[in-house]
C-alpha positions in Angstrom: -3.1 -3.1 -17.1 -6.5 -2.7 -19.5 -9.8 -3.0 -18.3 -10.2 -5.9 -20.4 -7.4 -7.8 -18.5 -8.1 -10.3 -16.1 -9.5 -8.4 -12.6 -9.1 -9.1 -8.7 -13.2 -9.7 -9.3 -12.8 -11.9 -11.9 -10.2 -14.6 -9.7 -12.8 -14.5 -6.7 -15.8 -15.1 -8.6 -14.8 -18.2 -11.0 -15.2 -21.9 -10.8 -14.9 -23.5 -7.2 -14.1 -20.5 -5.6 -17.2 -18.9 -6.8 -18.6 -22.0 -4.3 -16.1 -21.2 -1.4 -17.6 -17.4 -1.3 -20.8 -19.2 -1.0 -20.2 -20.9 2.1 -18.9 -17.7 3.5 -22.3 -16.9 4.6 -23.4 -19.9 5.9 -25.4 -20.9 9.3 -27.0 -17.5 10.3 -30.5 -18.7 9.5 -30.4 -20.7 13.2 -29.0 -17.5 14.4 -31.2 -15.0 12.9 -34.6 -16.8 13.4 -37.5 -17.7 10.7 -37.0 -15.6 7.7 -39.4 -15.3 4.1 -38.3 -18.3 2.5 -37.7 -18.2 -1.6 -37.9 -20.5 -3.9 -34.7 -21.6 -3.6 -32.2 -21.4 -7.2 -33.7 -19.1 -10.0 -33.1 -18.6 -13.7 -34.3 -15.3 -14.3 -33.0 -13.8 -17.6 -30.1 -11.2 -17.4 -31.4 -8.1 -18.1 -30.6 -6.9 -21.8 -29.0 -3.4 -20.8 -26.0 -4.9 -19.7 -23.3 -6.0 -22.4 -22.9 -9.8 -23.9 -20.5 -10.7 -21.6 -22.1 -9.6 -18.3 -25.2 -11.6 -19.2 -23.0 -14.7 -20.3 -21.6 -14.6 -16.8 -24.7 -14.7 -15.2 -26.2 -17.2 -17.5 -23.4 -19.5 -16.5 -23.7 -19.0 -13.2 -27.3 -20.3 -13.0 -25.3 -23.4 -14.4 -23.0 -24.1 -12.0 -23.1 -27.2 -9.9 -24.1 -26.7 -6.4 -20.9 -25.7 -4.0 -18.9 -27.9 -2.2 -20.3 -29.6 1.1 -19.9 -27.8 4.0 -17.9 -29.5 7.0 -19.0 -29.5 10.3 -18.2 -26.7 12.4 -15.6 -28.7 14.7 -14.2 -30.3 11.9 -10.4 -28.8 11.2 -9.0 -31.3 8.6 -12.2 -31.1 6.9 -12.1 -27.5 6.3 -8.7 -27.4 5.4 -9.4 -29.6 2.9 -12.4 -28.0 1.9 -10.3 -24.4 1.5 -7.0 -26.2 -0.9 -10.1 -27.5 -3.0 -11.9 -23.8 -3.3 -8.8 -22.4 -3.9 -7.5 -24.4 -6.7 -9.2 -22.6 -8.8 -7.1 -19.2 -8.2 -4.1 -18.9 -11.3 -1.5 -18.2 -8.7 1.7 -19.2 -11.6 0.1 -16.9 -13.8 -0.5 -14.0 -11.5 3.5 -14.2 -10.4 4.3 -13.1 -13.5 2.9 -10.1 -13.2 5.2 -6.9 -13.1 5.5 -6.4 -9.2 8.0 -7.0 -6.5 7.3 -9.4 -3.6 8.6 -8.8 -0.5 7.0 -10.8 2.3 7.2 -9.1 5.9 6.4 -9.7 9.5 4.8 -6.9 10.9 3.7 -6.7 14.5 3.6 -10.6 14.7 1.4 -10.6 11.1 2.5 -11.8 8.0 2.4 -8.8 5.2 3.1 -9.2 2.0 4.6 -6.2 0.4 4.3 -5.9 -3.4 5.9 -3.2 -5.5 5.2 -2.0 -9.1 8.2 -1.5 -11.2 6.8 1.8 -12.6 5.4 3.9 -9.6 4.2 7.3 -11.3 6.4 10.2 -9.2 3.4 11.9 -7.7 2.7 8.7 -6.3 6.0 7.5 -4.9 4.7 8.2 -0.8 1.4 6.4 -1.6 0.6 3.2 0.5 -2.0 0.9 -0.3 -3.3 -1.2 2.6 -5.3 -4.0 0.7 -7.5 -6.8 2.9 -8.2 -9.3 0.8 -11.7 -11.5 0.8 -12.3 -14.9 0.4 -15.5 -15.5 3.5 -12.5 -15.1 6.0 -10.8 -19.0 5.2 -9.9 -18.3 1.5 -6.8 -16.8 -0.4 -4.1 -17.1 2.3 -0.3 -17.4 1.6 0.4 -17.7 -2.4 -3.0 -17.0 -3.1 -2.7 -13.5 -0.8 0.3 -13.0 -2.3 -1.0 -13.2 -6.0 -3.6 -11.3 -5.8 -2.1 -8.6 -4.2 0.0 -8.3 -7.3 -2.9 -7.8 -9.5 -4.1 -4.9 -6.5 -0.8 -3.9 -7.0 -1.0 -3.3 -10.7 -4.6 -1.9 -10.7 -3.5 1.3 -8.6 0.6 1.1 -9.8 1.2 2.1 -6.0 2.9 0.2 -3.2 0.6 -2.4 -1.8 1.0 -3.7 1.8 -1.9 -7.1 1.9 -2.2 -8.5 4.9 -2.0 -12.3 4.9 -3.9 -12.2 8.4 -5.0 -15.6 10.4 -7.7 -17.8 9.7 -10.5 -20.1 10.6 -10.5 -22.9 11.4 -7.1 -22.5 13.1 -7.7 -18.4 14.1 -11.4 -17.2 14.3 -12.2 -13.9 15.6 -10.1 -11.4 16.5 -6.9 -13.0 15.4 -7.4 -11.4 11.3 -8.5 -8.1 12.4 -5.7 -7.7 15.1 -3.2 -8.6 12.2 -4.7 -5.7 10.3 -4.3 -3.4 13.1 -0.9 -4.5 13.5 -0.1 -3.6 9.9 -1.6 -0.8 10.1 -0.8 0.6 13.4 3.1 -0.1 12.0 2.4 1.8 8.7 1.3 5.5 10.5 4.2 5.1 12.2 6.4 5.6 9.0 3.9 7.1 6.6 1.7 10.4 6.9 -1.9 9.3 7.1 -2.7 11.3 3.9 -0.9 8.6 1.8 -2.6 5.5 3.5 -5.8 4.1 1.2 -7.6 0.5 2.7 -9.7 -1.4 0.5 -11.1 -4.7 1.2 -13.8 -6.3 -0.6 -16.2 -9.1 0.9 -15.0 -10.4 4.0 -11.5 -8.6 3.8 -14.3 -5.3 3.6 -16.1 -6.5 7.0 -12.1 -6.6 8.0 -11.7 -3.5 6.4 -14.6 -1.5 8.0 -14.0 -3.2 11.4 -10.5 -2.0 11.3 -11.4 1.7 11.0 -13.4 1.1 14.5 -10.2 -0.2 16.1 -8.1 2.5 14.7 -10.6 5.0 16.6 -10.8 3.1 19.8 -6.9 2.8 20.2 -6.6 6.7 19.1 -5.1 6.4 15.8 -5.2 8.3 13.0 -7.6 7.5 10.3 -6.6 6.7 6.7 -6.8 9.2 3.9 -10.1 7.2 2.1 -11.6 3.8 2.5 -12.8 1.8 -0.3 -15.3 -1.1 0.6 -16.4 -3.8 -2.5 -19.1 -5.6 -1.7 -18.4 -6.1 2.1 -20.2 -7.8 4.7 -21.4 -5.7 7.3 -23.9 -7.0 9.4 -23.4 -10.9 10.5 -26.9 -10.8 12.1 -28.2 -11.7 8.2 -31.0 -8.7 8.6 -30.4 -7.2 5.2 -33.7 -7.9 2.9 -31.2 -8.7 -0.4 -29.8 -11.7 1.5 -33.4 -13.2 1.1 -34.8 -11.6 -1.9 -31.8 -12.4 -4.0 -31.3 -16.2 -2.9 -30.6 -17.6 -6.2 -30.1 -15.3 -8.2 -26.4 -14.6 -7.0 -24.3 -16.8 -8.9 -21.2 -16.5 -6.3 -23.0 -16.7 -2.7 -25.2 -19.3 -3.0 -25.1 -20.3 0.8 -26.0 -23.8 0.7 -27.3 -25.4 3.7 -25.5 -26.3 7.0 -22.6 -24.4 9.0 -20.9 -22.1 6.8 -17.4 -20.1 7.6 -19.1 -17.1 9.3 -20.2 -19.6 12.0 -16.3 -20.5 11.9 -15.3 -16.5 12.1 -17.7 -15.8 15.2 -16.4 -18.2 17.2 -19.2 -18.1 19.0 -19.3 -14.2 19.7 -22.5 -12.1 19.3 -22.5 -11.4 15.5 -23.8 -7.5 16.8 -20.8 -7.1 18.3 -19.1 -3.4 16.0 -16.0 -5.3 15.5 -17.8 -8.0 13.9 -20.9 -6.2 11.9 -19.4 -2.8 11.4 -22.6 -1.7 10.6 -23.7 -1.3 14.2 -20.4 0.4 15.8 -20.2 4.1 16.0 -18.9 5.8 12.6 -19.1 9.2 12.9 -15.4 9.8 14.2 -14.6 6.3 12.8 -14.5 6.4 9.2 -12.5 8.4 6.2 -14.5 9.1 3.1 -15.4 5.7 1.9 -16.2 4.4 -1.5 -18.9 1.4 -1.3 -19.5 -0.6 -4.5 -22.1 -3.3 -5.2 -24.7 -4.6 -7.8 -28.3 -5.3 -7.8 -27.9 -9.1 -7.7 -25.2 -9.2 -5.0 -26.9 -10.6 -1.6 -24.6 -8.3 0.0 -26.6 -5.4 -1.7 -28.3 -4.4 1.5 -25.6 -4.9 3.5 -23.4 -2.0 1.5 -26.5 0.4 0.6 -27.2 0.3 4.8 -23.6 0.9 5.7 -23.7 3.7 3.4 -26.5 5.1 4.8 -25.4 4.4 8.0 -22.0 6.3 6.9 -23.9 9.6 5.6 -26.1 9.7 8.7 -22.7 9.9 11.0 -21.8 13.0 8.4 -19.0 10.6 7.1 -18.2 11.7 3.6 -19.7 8.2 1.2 -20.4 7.6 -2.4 -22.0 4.5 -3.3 -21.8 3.4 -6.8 -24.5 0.2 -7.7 -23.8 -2.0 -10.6 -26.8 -2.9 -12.8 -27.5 -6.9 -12.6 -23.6 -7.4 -10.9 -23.4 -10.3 -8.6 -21.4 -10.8 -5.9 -17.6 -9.8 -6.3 -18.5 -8.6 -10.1 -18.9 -10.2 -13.6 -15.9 -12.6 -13.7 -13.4 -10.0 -14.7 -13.9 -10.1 -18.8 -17.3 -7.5 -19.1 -16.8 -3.6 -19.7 -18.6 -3.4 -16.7 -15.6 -4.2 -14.6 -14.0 -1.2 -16.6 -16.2 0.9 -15.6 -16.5 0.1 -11.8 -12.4 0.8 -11.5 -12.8 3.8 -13.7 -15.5 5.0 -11.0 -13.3 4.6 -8.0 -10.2 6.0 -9.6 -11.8 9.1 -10.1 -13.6 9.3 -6.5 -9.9 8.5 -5.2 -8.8 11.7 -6.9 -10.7 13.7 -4.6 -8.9 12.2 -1.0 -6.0 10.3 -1.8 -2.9 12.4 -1.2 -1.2 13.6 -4.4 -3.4 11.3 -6.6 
């Protein structure tokens, strides 16, 4: 698939489900305390060293309408409803099409989708991909999981095991991260650690990175690399970007009331490791890890920290920022995005086996 094709980023960041990502960080301000407040939404010009089509993206973005209304914590039908809306906006027919056999699995009680490329490189036949998809923890279940993990599937022509874990409002923490364990607990049984890659990106990062802790504490072995796109790692809300960029992030917007995070916690200290990664211990935790943002995601801070965090523990990290990139990219379409998967591929060189 071309770089110019339509990307994983550019599904997630579009439309109504760029509003859905919005109210994935929802209701921490109560939790966190008083914090600087900003001036609310912002029209700051793109920058004019990034291409046409990056600072299109971001010109509409200051566009869009506000998100969709948050329900109230306690309120199941509404979010249900409020998750088919935010997720109309994913092409699932189109994405279908795409090259790759579907197999869906149960794995240790979880639902796995397990998606196959029709042309699998030989040196890369005993590769597994372990993909966590994002979506503030409610979004992109079932078809939508299923979809998208084609398009994973295409981008690294390997097989691709996504885990279609449990959700809010139904399952909040620890139901989606013991689904992931459960996948990938199964997987080292019949597959040499050296083939494994995880990726997540957003909330399936958090999941992603949370995972790796678990793996430790029930004396696992690690992956062979980690790749983390714009995760959340700290659900305390300390990171300065989630304040200094309010506004300026055309995807999470975080509008007022109790967002899906609130949902996720369940009501659990957000400090807890398996929550906010970011405070676990990662020195014996973590594979090399890739960590990609951009300088007007509101998660910056949360990545550049955890990969600080990662180096201090002597964990092996490359970080690679984005000028201008929002939140889950540029929409797919800008040469940007090309760039970003060119960047990875060539870090995954270096400690994916066989790559």
């Amino acid at each position: 698939m071309s770089d110019k094709s339509i990307s994983r980023r550019g599904v997630l960041a579009g439309g109504a489900v760029a509003g859905a990502l919005a109210a994935s960080r929802g209701a921490h301000a109560a939790a966190t305390g008083p914090q600087t407040a900003c001036a609310g939404p912002r029209t700051l010009p793109p920058p004019t060293d990034i291409s046409a089509a990056a600072q299109s993206y971001l010109r509409r973005g200051a566009a869009l309408p506000p998100p969709l209304p948050i329900p109230a914590v306690d309120d199941k039908a509404g979010w249900h409803a409020y998750v088919a809306a935010s997720e109309e906006a994913v092409p699932v027919d189109v994405l279908m099409k795409l090259p790759v056999d579907a197999e869906t699995r149960t794995i240790g009680g979880a639902t796995c989708h397990v998606l196959t490329p029709r042309k699998i490189a030989p040196e890369d036949r005993n590769k597994i991909h372990l993909s966590i998809h994002g979506g503030g923890w409610i979004l992109f279940g079932g078809k939508a999981a299923l979809a998208l993990g084609k398009l994973t599937a295409m981008e690294h022509q390997v097989v691709t095991y996504v885990v279609d874990y449990r959700m809010p409002p139904d399952h909040p923490f620890p139901a989606g991260l013991d689904d992931c364990f459960a996948v990938y607990a199964d997987l080292v049984k019949r597959h040499d650690p050296s083939d494994i890659l995880v990726s997540g990106g957003s909330a399936g990062g958090n999941l992603a990175a949370a995972l790796m802790l678990k793996v430790r504490d029930q004396g696992l072995p690690k992956p062979a690399a980690l790749v983390l796109e714009t995760p959340v790692t700290d659900l305390t809300n300390a990171g300065d970007s989630w304040t200094v960029l309010d506004g300026l992030d055309p995807v999470l917007r975080d509008p007022g009331g109790v967002g899906s995070t609130a949902l996720y916690l369940n009501g659990n200290d957000p400090r807890t490791p398996y929550l906010s990664p970011l405070f676990g211990k990662l020195d014996d935790a973590f594979p090399p890890t890739h960590l990609v943002t951009g300088t007007r995601d509101r998660l910056l801070s949360d990545t550049v920290r955890m990969h600080a965090a990662l180096r201090a523990a002597n964990v092996p990290a490359d970080l690679f920022v984005m000028e201008a990139m929002p939140h889950a990219g540029f929409g797919g379409m800008a040469p940007e995005e090309g760039v970003i998967r060119k960047d990875t591929r060539k870090w995954l060189q270096k400690y994916w086996h066989r790559t």
